[in-house]
Residue frames as qw, qx, qy, qz and C-alpha x, y, z in Angstrom:
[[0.000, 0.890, 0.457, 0.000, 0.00, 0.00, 0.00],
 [0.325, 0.635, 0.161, 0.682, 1.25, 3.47, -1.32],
 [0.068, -0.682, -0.383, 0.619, 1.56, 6.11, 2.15],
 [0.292, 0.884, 0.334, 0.146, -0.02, 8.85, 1.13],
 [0.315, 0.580, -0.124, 0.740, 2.00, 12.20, -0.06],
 [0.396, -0.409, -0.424, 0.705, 3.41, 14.40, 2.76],
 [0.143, 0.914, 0.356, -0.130, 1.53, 17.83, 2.81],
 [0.401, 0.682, -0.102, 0.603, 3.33, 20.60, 0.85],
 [0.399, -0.248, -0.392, 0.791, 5.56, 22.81, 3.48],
 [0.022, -0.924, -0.305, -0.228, 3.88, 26.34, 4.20],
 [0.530, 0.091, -0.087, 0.838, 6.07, 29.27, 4.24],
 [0.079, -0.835, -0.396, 0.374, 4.89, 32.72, 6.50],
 [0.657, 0.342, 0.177, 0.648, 6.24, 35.50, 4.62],
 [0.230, -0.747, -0.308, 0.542, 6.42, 39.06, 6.19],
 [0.023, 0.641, -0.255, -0.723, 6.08, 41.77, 3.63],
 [0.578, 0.322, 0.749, -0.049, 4.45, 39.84, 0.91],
 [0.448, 0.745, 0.437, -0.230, 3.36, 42.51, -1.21],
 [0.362, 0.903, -0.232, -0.001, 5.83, 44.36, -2.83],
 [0.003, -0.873, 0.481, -0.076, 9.54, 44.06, -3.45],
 [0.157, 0.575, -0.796, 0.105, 11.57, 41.52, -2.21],
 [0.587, 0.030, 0.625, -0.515, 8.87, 39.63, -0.08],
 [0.536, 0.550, -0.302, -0.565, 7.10, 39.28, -3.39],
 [0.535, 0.604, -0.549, -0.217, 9.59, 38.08, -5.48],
 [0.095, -0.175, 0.902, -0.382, 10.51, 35.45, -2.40],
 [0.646, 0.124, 0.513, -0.552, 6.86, 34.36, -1.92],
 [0.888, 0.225, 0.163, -0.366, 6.44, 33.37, -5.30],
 [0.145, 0.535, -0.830, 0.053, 10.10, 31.82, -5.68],
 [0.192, -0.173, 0.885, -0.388, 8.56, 29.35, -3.02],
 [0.748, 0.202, 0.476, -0.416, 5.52, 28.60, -4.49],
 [0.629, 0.486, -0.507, -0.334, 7.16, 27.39, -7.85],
 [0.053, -0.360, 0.895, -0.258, 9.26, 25.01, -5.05],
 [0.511, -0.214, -0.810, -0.192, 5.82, 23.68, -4.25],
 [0.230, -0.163, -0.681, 0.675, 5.09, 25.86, -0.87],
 [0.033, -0.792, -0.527, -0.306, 1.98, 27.17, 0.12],
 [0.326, 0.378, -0.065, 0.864, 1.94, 30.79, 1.51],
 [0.205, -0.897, -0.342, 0.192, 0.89, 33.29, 4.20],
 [0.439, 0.203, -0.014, 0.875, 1.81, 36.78, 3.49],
 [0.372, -0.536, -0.270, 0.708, 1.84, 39.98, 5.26],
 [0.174, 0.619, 0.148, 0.752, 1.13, 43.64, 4.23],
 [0.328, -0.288, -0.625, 0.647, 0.80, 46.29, 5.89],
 [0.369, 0.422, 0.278, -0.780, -1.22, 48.72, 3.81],
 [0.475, 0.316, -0.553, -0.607, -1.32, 47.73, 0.25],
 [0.624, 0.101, 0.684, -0.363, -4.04, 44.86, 0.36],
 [0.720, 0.637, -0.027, -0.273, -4.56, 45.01, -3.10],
 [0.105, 0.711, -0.690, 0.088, -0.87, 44.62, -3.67],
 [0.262, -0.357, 0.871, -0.214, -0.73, 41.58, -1.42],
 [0.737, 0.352, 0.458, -0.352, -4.32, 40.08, -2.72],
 [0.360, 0.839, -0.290, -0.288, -2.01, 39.98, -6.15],
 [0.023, 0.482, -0.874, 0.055, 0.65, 37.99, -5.24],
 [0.401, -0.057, 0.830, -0.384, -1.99, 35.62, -4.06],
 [0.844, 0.415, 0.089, -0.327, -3.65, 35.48, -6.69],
 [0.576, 0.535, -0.617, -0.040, -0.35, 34.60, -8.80],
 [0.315, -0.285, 0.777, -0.465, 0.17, 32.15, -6.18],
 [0.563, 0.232, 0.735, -0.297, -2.89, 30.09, -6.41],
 [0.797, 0.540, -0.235, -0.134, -2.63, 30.26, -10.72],
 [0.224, 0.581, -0.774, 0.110, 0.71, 28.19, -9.52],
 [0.769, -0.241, -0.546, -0.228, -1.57, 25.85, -7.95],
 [0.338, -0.027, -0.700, 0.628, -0.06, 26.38, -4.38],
 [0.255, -0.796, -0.519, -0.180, -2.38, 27.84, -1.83],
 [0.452, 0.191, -0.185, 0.851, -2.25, 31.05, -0.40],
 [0.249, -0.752, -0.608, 0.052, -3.57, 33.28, 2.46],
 [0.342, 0.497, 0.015, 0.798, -3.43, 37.18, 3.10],
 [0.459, -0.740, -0.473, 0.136, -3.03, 38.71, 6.77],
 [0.161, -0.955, 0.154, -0.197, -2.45, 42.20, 7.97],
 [0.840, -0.358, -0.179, 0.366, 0.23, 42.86, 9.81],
 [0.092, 0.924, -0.150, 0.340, 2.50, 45.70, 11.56],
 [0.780, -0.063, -0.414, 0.465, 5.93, 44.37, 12.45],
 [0.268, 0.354, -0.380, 0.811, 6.28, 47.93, 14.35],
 [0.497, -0.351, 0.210, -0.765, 3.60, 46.95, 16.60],
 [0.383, 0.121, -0.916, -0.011, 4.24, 44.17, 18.48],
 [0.333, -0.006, 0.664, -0.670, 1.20, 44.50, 21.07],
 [0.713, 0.310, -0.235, -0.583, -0.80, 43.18, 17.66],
 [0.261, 0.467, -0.843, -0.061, 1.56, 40.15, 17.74],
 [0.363, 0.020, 0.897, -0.250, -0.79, 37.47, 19.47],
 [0.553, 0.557, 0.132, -0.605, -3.56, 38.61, 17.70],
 [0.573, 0.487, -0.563, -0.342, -1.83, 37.88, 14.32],
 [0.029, -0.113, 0.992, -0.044, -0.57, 34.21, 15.61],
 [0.589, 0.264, 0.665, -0.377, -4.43, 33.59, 16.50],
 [0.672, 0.573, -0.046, -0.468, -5.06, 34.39, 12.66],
 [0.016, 0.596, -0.801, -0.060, -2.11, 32.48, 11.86],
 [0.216, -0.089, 0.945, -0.228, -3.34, 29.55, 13.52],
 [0.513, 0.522, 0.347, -0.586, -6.90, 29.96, 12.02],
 [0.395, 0.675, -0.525, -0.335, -5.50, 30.25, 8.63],
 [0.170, 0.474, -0.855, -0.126, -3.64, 26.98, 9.00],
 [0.432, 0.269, 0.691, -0.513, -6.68, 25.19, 10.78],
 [0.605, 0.592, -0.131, -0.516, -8.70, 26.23, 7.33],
 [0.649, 0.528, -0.509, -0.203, -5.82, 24.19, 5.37],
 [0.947, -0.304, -0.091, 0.051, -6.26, 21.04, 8.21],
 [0.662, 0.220, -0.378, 0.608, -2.69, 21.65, 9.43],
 [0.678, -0.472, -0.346, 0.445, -1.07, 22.52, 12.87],
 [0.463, -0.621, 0.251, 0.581, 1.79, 24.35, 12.31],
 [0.589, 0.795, -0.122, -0.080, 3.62, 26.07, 9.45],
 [0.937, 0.181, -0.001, 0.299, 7.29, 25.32, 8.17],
 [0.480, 0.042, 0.048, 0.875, 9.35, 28.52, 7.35],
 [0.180, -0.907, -0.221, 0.309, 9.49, 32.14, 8.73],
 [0.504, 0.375, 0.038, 0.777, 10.92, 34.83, 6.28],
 [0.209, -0.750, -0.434, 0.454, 10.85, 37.66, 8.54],
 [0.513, 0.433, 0.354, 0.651, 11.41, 40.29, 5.45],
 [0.013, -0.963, -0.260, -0.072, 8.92, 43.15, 6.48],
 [0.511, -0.444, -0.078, 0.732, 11.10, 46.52, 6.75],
 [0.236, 0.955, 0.148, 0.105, 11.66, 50.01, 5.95],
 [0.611, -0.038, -0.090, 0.786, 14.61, 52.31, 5.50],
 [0.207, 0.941, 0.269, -0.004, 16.32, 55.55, 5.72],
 [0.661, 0.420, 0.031, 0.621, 18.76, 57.89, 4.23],
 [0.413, -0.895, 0.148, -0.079, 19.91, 60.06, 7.38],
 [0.327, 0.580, -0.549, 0.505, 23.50, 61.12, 8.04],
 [0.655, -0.203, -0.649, 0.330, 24.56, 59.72, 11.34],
 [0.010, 0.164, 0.400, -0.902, 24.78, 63.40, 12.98],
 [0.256, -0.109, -0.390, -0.878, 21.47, 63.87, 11.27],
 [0.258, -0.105, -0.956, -0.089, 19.51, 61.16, 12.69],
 [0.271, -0.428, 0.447, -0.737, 16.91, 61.90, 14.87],
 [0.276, -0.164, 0.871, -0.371, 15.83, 59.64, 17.87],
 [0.646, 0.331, 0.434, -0.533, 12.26, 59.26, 16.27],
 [0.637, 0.446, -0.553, -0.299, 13.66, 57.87, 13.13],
 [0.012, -0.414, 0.866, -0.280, 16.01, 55.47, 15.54],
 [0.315, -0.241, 0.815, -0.423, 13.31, 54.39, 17.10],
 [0.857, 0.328, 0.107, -0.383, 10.72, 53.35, 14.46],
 [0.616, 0.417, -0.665, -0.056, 13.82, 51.24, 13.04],
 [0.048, 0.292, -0.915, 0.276, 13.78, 49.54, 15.98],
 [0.607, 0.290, 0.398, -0.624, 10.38, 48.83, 16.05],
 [0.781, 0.386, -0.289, -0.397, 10.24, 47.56, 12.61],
 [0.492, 0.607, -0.614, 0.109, 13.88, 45.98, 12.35],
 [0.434, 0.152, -0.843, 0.279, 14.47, 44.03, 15.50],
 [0.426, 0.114, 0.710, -0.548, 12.08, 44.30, 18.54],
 [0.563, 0.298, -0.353, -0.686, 9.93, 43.54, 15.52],
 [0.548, 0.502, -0.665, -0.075, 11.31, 40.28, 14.77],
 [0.187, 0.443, -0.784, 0.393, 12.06, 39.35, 17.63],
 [0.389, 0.233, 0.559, -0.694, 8.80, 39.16, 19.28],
 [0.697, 0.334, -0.319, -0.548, 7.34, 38.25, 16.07],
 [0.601, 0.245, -0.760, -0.024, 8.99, 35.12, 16.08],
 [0.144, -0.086, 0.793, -0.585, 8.58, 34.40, 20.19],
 [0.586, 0.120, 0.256, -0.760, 4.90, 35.06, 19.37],
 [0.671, 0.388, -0.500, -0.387, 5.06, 32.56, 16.21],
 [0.057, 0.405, -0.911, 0.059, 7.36, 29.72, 17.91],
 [0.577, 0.212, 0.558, -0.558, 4.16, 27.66, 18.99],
 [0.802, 0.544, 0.027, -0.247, 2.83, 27.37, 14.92],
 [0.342, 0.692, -0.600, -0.208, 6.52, 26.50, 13.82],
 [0.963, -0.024, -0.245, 0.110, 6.83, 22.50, 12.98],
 [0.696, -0.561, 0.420, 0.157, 9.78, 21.10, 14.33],
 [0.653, 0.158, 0.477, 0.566, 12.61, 20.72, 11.85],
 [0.340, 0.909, 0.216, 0.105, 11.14, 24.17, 10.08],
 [0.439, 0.325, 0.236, 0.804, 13.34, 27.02, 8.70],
 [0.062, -0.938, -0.184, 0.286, 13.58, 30.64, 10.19],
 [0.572, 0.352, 0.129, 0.729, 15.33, 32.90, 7.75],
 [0.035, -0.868, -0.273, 0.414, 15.84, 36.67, 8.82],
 [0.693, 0.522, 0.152, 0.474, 16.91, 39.48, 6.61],
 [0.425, -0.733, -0.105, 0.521, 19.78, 41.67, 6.88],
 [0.219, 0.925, 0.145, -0.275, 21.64, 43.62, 4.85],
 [0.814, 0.204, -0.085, 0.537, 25.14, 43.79, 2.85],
 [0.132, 0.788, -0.191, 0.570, 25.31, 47.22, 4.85],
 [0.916, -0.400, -0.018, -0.015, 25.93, 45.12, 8.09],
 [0.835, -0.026, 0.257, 0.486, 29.38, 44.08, 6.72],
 [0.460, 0.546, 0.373, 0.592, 29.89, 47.46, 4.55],
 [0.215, -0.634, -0.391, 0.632, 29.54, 51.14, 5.39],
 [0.300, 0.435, 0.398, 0.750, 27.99, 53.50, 3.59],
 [0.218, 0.047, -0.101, 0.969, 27.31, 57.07, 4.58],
 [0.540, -0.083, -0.001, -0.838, 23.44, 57.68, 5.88],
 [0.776, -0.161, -0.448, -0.414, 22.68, 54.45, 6.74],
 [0.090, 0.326, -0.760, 0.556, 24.47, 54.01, 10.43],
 [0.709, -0.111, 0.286, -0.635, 20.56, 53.30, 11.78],
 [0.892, 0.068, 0.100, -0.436, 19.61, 51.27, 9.89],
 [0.583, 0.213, -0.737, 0.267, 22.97, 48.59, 9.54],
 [0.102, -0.282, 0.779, -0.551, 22.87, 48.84, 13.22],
 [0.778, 0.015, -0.099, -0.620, 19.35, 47.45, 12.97],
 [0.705, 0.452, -0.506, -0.204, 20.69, 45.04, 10.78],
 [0.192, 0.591, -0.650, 0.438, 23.49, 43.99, 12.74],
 [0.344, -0.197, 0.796, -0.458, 21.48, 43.02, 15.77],
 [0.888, 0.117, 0.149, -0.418, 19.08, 40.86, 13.82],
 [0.673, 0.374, -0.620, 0.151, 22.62, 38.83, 12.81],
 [0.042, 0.390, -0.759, 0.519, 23.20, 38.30, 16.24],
 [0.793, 0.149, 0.155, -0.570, 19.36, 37.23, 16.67],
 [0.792, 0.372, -0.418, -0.244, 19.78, 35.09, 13.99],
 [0.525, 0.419, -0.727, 0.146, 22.77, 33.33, 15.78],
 [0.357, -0.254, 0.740, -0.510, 21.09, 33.01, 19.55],
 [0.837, 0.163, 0.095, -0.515, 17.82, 31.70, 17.86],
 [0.518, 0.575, -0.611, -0.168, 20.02, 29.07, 16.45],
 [0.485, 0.116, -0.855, 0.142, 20.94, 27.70, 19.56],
 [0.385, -0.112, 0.643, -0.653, 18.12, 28.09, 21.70],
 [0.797, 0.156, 0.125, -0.569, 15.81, 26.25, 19.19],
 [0.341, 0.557, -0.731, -0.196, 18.23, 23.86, 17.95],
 [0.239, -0.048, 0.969, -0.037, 17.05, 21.22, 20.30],
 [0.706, 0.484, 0.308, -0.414, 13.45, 21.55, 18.09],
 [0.595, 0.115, 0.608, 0.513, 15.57, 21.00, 15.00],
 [0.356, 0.884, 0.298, -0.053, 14.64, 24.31, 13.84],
 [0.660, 0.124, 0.075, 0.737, 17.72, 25.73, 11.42],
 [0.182, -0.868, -0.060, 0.458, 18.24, 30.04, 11.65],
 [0.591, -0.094, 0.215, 0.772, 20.18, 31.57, 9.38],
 [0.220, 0.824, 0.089, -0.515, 20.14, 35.54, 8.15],
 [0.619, 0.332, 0.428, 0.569, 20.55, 36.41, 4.26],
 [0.081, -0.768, 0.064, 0.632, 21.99, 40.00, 3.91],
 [0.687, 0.531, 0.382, 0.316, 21.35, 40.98, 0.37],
 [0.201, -0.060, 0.102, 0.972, 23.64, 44.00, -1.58],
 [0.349, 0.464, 0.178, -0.795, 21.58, 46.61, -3.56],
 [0.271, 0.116, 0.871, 0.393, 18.78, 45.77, -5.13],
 [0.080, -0.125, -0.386, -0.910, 16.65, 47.11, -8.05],
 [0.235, -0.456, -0.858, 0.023, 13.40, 47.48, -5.85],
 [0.168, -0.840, -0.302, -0.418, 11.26, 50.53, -4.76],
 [0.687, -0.507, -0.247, 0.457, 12.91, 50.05, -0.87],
 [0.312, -0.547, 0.000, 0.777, 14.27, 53.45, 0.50],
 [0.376, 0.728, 0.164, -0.549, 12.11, 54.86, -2.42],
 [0.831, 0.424, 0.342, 0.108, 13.32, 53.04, -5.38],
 [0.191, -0.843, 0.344, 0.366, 16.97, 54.79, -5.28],
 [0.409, -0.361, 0.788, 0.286, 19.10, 51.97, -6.68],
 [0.517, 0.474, 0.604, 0.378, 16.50, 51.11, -9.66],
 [0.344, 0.889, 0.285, 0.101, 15.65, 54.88, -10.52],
 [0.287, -0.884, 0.245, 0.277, 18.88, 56.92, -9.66],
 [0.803, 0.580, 0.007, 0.137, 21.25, 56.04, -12.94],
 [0.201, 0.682, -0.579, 0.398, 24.46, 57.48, -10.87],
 [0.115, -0.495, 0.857, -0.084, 24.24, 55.10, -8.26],
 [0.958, -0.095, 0.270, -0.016, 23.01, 52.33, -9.73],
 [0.866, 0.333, -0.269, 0.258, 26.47, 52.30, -11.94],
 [0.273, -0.667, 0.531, -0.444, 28.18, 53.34, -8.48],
 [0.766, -0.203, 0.551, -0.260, 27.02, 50.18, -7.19],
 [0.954, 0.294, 0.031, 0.049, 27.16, 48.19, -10.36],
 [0.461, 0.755, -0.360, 0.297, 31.21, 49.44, -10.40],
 [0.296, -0.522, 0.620, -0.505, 31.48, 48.17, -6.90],
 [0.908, -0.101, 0.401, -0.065, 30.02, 44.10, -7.52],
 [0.463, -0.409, 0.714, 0.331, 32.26, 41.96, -8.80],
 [0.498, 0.454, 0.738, -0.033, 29.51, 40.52, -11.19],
 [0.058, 0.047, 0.320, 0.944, 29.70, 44.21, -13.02],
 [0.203, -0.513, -0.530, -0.643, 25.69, 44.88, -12.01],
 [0.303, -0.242, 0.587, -0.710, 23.27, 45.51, -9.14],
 [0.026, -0.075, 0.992, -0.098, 21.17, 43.34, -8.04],
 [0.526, -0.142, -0.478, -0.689, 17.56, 42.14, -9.30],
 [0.696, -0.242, 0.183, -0.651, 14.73, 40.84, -7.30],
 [0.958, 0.120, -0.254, 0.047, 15.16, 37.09, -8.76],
 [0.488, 0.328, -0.710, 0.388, 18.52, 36.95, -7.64],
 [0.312, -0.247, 0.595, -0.698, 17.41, 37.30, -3.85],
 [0.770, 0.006, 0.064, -0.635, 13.90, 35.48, -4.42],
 [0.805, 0.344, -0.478, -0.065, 16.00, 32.40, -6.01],
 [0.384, 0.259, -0.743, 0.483, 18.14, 32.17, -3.00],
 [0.638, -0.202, 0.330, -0.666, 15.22, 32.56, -0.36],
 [0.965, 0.094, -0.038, -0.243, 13.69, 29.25, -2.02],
 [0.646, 0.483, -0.579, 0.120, 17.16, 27.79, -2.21],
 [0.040, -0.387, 0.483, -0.784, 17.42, 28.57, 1.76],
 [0.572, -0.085, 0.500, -0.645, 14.26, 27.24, 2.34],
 [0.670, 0.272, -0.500, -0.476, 14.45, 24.27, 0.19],
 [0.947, -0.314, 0.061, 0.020, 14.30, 20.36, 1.24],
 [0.884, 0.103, -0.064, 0.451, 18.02, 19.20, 1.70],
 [0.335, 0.578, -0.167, 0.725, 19.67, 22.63, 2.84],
 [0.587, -0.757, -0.216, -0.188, 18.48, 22.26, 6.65],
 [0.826, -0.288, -0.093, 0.474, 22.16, 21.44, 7.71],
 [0.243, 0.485, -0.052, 0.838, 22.89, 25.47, 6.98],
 [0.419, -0.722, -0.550, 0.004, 22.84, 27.01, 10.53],
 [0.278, -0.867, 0.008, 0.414, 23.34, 30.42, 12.43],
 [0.610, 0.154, 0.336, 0.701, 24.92, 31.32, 9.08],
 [0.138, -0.691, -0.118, 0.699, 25.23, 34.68, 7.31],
 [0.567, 0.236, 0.631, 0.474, 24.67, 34.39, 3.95],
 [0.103, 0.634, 0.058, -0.764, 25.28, 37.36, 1.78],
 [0.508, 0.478, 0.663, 0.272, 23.59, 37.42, -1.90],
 [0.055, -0.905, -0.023, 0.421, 25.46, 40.95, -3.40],
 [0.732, 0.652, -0.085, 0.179, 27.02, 39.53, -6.66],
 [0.819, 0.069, 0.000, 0.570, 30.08, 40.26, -4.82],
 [0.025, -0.915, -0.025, -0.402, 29.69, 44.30, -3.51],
 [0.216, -0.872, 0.316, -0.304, 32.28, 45.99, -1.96],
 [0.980, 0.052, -0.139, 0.136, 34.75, 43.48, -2.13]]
């Protein structure tokens, strides 16, 4: 007698709608994963992706969410858990924790209320997002966070928001070994610049520095949505669990 197929994995995505999230959500449903994705205003936007989604035959659900408001953060797990109830299943598989925002502030420039909504988004975010989440996450699952190739780099006006960055690599490396006896793997992927709206859509629309940046990868370009979205699914694929508390930058090779 034949056992029956194992259920497809389900992957939570944060930021869904636009940009990198996106291009990552539906990376993973070509893989064969079903989806939950985040927005935070653009519903339409996110009700999009899902639709391409489910013409890929994967299934896919669409929940609010404000990663700079983490007193919302049970709330969303109940929907979470609802959501996955709907598609007879416990638990989900993989957390991309993606959602974010930037800005372009000199370091003497900064002010405290910028500081502190990056920390709100960028890492108490996260952090508590994922405490709130641990409960729905199978054993054996996949937490990916994103950081940044400005982590590892320095560029001028962005001292916030690498530091952000920064602590969600350290995150990345406790969460490793506090969940490690679940078998759950951690690792952060810190892309370079890429050709996406983010910090207002500098690096696709600005023609001086995207060949600033494209003179600075090794690769001779900057970096496209697919190239990130391809390594998300690669990250979260079957046979790549034995990658842990890693750091895995995807920047063609910037600032070498």
């Amino acid at each position: 007698m034949n056992a029956s197929p194992s259920p497809a994995p389900i992957a939570l995505v944060t930021g869904g709608s636009r940009g990198l999230g996106r291009n990552a959500a539906v990376h993973l449903a070509r893989q064969g994963q079903d989806l939950i994705l985040t927005y935070r205003a653009a519903a339409d936007e996110a009700e999009a992706v899902a639709a391409q989604i489910r013409a890929l035959g994967r299934q896919a659900a669409v929940l609010r969410l404000d990663v700079a408001d983490s007193a919302s953060f049970p709330a969303f797990a109940a929907q979470v858990r609802e959501v996955l109830a709907g598609w007879g299943r416990e638990r989900f598989d993989h957390l991309l924790n993606n959602a974010g925002t930037g800005i372009h502030a000199a370091f003497a420039e900064t002010r405290e209320a910028q500081f502190d909504e990056l920390v709100k988004i960028h890492l108490k975010g996260p952090f508590f997002l994922t405490q709130a989440l641990l409960p729905l996450i199978a054993d054996g699952g996949r937490i990916l966070n994103v950081s940044s190739g400005l982590a590892r780099f320095a560029l001028p006006g962005y001292a916030a928001y690498a530091t952000m960055k920064g602590g969600i690599e350290v995150l990345t490396r406790y969460l490793a070994k506090e969940l490690g006896e679940r078998g759950i793997s951690v690792n952060t992927l810190a892309p370079g610049a890429i050709e996406t709206d983010f910090g207002g859509g500098a690096v696709r629309d600005n023609a001086g520095l995207n060949a600033f940046v494209a003179s600075q990868t090794a690769l001779g370009r900057v970096g496209l949505p697919d190239d990130i979205g391809a390594v998300v699914a690669a990250l979260l694929a079957p046979g790549t669990g034995w990658i842990n508390a890693q750091r895995i930058e995807a920047s063609g090779g910037m600032m070498l």
